[in-house]
N, C-alpha and C positions, 0 to 999 in steps of 0.2 A: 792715108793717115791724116787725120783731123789735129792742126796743131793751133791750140788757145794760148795766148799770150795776158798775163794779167799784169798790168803794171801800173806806173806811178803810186806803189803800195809801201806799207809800214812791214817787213816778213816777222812774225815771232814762228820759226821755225818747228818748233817742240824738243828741239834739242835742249834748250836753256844757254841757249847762247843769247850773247845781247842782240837786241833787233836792230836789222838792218831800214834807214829810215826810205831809201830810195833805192827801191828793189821790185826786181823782176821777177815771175812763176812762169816758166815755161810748161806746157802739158802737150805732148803730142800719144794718140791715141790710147787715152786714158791712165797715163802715168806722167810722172814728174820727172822732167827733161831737163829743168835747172832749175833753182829758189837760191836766189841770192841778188846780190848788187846789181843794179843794173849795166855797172861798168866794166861786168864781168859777164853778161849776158852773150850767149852765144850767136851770132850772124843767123838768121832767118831767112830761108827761101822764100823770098814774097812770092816768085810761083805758084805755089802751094797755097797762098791766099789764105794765111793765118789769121784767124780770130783776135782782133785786138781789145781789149778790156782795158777800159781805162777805171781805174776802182778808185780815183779822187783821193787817196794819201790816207784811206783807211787801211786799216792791217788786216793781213792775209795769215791765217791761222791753219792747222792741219786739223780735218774735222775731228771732234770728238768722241768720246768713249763714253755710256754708262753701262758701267760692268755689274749693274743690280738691278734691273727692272721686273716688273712683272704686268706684260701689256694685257694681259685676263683681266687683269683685277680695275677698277676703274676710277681709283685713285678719289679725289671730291665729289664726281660728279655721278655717285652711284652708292649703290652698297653691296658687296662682295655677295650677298647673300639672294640676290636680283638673277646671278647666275641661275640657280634652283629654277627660278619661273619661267624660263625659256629654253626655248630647245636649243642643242648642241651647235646647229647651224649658225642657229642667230647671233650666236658669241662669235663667230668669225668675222661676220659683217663687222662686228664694232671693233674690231682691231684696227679696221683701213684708218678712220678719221687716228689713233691710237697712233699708228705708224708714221702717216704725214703730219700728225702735230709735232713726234718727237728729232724727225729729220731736219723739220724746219727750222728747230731750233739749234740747229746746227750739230746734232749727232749723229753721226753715219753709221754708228757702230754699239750695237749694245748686247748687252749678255743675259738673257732670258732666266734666271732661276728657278721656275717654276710655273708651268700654267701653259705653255704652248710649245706644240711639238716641233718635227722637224720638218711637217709638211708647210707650217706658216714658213718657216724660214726658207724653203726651199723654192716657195711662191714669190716671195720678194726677191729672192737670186737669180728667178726665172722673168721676174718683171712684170709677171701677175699682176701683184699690188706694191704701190710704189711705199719706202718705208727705207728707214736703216737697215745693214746688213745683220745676221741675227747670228748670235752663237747660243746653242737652246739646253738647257737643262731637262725640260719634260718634266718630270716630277722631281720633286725633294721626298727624301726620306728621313721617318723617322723611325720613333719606336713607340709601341700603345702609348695612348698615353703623354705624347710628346709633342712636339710644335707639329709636324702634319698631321697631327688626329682632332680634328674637327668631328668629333662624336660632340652629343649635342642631349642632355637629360631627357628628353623624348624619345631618343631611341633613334632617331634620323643621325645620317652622317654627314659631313662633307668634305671627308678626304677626299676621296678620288674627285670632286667637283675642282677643289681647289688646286687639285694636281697632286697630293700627297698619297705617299704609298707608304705603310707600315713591317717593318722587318724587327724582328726581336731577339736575332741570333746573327753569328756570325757568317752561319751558313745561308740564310735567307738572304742577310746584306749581299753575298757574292752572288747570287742568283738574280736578285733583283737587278743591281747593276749590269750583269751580261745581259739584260735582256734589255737594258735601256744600250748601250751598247750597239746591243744587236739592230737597235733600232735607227743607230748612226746620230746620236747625242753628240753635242762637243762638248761638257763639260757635266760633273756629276754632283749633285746638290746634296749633302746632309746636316740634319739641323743635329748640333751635338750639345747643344742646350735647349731650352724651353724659349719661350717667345712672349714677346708682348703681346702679339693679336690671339694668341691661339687659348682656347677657353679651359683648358685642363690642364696647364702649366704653367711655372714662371723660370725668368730667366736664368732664377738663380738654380733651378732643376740642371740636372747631370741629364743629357738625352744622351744620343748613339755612344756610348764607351768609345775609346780608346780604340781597340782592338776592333771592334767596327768599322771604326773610320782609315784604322790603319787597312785591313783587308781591300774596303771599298779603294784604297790610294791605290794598293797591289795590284786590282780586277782591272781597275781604269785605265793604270800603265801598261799591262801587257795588252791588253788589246787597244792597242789604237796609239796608246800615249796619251790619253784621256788628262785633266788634272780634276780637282775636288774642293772645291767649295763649301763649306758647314759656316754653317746659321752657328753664331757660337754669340751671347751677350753675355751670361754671369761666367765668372769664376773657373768651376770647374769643366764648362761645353768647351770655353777656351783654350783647357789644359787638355782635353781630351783632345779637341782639332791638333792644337800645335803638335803635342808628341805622337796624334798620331798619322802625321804627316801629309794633313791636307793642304793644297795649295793656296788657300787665301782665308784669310778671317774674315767673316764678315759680320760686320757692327762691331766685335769686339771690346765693348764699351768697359768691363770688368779688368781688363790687363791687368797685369801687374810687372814691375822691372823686372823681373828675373822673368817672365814669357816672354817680355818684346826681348830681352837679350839673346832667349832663346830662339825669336824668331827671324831677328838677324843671322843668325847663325846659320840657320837652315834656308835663310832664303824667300820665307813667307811672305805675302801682303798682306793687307790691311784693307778691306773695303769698309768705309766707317760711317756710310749713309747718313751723313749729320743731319741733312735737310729734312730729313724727316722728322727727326726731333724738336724740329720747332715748333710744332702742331701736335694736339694728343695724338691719337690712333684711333680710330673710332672703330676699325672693322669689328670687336667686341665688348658687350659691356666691362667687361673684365678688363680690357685692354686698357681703355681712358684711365682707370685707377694704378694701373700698373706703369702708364708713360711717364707721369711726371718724374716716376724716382730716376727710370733706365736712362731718358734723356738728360736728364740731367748729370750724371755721370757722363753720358758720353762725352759732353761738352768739355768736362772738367777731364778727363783721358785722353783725349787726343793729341794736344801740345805735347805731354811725354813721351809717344806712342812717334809723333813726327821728330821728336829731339834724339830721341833713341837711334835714327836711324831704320826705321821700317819701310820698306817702300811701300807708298800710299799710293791707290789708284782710286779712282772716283766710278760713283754707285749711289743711287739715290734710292731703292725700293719704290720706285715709281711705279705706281697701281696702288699702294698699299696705302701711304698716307698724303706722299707728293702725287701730285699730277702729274701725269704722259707730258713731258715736254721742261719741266722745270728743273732737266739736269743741271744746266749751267751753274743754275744757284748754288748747289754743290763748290764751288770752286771758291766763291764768299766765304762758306761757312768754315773750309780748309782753311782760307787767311782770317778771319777771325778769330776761331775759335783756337786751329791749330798751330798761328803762329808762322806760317808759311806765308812768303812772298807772293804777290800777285805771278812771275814769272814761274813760281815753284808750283802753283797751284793748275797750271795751264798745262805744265808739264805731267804735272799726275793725272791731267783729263785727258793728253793726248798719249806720249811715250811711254811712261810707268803702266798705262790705262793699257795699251799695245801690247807692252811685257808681258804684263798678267794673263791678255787672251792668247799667247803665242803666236802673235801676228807680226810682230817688231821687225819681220826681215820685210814685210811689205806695207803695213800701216804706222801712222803715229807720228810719224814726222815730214817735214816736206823735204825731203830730200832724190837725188835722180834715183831713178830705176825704181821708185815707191809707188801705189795707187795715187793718184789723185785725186783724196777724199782732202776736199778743201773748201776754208770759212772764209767769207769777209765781212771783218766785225766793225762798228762804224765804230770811230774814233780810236783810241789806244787803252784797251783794256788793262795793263798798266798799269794806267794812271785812276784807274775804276774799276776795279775786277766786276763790281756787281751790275756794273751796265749790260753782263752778257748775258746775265738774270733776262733782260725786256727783251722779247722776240724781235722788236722793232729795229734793233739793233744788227740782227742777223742780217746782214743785207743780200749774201748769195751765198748758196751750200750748191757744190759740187761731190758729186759720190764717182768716183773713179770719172772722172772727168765730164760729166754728166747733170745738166742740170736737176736738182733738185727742191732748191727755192731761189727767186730771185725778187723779194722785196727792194731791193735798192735800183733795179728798173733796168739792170747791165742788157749790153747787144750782144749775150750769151748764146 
């Protein structure tokens, strides 16, 4: 058993507890053995010849969560439609640099929406390609018509390129779902409004009803315990998600108090992708004229949305307008925009972020008996949430105990 010792550190746990400023990380083969005080550090076999980590009085963080990515898509440095001109292969290659950009910025853990199956994820769990761990969608569904229907006035398609699959009944919904399913998906993608990037829709459009989304809820729980994800921005995709009992909203920017009341109630989250909002969308012409409004609302929704009591988990749509790697920013945009603490915002990228994927009995926080997916941020993000924005700053990511980046130069 390999036991690492990281100390002389600042711990923000992910609990929301106050940080401990002179504290200990114990990890003995790949899980966390103690996080806490150093005065409370447990006796070490120096037999054993433990890894000592001296981290110089930076803070030790539990690695991150983006619970909205899409590593298909290529974010700035590309355009969505580049897919088309290369073969199928060739899009796997460009995941790798995809996966080591967004590890290194200290996320270990993200939640694929659409665009890659379970064989990517099941390559990085086997150690193929080295990346965060993946909990994958496969496709998103919509309805003709709807945010996955990339039909295009030519007559060319790009749903299926982009991962979307069309269902227009409630029977097809349940069909499509067992086969994604069948296919061993962790989570199930429906878009229950229209979309900024997608070119035959707008937000303010009704996609999957109700009763769609409520079936898809029903498919996904009996087999497996699945939960359901919808794409929801205007209005009524909102109302549709909420009552019809999908597990997280994402974007949500439309709310209104009687949904978030409603969705305390039941239990829902909130993935609110702000980071994306501060940039048009470019992936359609359509799209750029349609950002200024949707983002702008977002901005102006989310302080209610967080006052309400929603649990908020963090989600960037990285691919789509952020870049692979520029979760962290997310956590700024939560305290500026939403009015959340720099410690509240840490906590919805690590804890609430863990909730969401149904991982919380072994990710999220740094506590014993957990993985030891862990950050060390230079300085006390605290006192600067948006320093965890600069890569530079990441100074070591460990993934279940496991180097994964070590800019700060550690005898890891």
């Amino acid at each position: 058993m390999t036991t690492t010792i990281l100390h002389n550190a600042r711990l923000i746990d992910g609990t929301g507890a106050d940080p401990i400023a002179d504290a200990v990380v114990v990890i003995d083969d790949g899980k966390i053995a103690y996080a806490g005080a150093a005065s409370g550090a447990p006796q070490i076999d120096e037999s054993a010849k433990p890894v000592k980590v001296d981290v110089g009085g930076n803070t030790v963080t539990p690695g991150f969560f983006d619970c909205h990515v899409h590593l298909s898509l290529p974010g700035t440095k590309g355009s969505p439609i580049m897919a088309a001109m290369v073969p199928a292969s060739y899009r796997f290659f460009e995941l790798i640099d995809r996966l080591k950009t967004t590890i290194e910025a200290g996320v270990t853990t993200v939640r694929d929406l659409m665009g890659v199956d379970v064989g990517v994820r099941d390559a990085v769990a086997h150690g193929l390609v080295a990346g965060p761990r993946l909990l994958v969608a496969d496709k998103m569904l919509s309805q003709t018509g709807g945010h996955a229907d990339f039909h295009i006035p030519s007559g060319l398609s790009g749903t299926g390129l982009i991962g979307g699959e069309l269902v227009d009944t409630v029977d097809e919904a349940r069909k499509a779902v067992r086969e994604l399913l069948r296919s061993g998906v962790d989570v199930i993608k429906v878009a229950s409004s229209g979309g900024v990037s997608s070119p035959s829709d707008d937000p303010d459009w009704l996609g999957a009803r109700t009763e769609i989304v409520a079936a898809l809820v029903e498919e996904a729980e009996n087999y497996g315990g699945r939960k359901v994800a919808a794409h929801a921005i205007g209005f009524l995709g909102i109302q549709a998600a909420v009552q019809g009992g999908a597990h997280s909203i994402e974007h949500g920017y439309a709310l209104t108090d009687e949904l978030r009341t409603e969705m305390v109630e039941r239990g829902q989250f909130l993935v609110p992708t702000l980071i994306e909002t501060l940039k048009p969308d470019t992936a359609t012409p359509q799209a750029v004229a349609k950002s200024e409004k949707w983002h702008k609302l977002a901005h102006e929704s989310i302080a209610a949305s967080v006052e309400a009591g929603i649990k908020v988990a963090v989600g960037t749509d990285a691919g789509l307008v952020p870049d692979h790697g520029a979760t962290l920013g997310e956590l700024g945009c939560l305290v500026k925009f939403g009015g959340m603490t720099p410690m509240q915002a840490i906590v919805a990228g690590t804890k609430t972020s863990a909730e969401l994927c149904d991982v919380a009995d072994k990710l999220g926080t740094l506590e014993a008996g957990k993985l030891a997916d862990v950050v060390v941020v230079k300085g006390d993000p605290l006192a600067d949430i948006d320093s965890l924005a600069d890569h530079d700053n990441i100074l070591l990511v460990l993934k279940e105990g496991k180097t994964a980046s070590n800019r700060g130069g550690y005898a890891v």
